[in-house]
C-alpha positions in Angstrom: 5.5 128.9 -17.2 8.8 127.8 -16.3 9.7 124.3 -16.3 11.7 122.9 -13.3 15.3 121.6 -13.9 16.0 118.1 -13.5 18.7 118.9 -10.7 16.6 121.2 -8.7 13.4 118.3 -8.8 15.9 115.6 -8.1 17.7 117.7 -5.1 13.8 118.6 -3.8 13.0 114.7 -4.1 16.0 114.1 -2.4 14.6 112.4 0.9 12.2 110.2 -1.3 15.2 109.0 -3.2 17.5 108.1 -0.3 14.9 106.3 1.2 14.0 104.6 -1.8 10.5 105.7 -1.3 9.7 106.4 -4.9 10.6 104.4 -8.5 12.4 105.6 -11.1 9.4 105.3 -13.6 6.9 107.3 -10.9 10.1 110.2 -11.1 9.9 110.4 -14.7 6.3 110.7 -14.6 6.5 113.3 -12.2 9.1 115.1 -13.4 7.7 115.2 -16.9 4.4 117.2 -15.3 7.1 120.2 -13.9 9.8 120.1 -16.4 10.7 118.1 -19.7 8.3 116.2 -21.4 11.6 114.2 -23.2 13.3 113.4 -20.1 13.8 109.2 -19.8 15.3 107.5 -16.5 18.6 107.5 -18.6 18.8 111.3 -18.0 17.3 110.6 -14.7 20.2 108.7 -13.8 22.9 110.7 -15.4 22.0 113.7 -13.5 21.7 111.9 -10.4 25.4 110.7 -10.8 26.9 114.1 -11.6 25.0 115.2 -8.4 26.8 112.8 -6.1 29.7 112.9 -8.3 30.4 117.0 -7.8 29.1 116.2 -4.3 26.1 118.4 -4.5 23.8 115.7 -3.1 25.5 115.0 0.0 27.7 117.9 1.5 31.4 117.0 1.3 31.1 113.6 -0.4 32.4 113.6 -4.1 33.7 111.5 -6.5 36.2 113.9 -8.5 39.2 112.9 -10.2 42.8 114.3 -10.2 42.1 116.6 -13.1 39.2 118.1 -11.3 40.9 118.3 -7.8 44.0 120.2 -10.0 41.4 122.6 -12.0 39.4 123.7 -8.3 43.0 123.9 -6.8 44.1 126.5 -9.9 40.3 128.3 -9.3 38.4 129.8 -11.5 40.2 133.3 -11.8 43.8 131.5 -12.9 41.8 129.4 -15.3 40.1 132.5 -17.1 43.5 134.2 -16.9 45.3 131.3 -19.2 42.2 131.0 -21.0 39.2 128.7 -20.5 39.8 127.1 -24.3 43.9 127.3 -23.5 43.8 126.1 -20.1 41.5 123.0 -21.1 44.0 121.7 -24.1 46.7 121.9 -21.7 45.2 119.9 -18.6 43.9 117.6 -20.7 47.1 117.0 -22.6 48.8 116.2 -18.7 45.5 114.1 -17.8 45.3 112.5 -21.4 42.1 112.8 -21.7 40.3 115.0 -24.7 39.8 118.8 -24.8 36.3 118.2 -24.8 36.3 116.5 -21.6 38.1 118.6 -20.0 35.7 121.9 -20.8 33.2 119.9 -19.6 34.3 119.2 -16.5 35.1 122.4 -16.2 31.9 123.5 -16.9 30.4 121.3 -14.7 32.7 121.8 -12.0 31.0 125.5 -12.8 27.6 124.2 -12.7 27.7 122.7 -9.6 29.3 125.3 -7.7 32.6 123.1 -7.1 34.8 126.3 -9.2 
């Protein structure tokens, strides 16, 4: 069978977390009978965050950054053009921040349909 992923049980539990209708520890449990067996409130959380962060959890509220503003401004096309691996070393090196970060936000910005 297929096990849920956290974002889609979070996102259908949605309501219930807004309205602070269920706890962290009964999510976990829950979640853990769909998806992941190794999933802890930590991941919980972190999810969660990205969520609001890329603004998938409420429509046109996010928390991006410069760098991320700059990388969905370019768009996904001009990035592949330069080079994912290229484009990230050189966005990073003008946001001074690491390589690594910047793929993953870029990755993420992927994810959550933000690119």
């Amino acid at each position: 069978t297929d096990k849920m992923s956290i974002e889609a049980f979070l996102l259908q539990n949605r309501s219930r977390i807004n309205n602070k209708e269920v706890t962290n520890t009964v999510l976990e449990r829950e979640y853990k009978a769909v998806g992941e067996d190794n999933v802890s409130i930590k991941i919980i959380y972190k999810h969660l965050y990205e969520l609001r962060k890329y603004g998938v959890w409420e429509k046109g509220k996010d928390n991006l950054n410069e760098m991320h503003k700059h990388m969905i401004k370019q768009g996904k096309n001009k990035i592949e053009q330069v080079g994912v691996r290229t484009y990230c070393i050189q966005i990073a090196k003008i946001y001074g921040v690491s390589a690594n970060t910047a793929r993953k936000d870029y990755s993420d910005l992927l994810k959550y349909g933000r690119l």
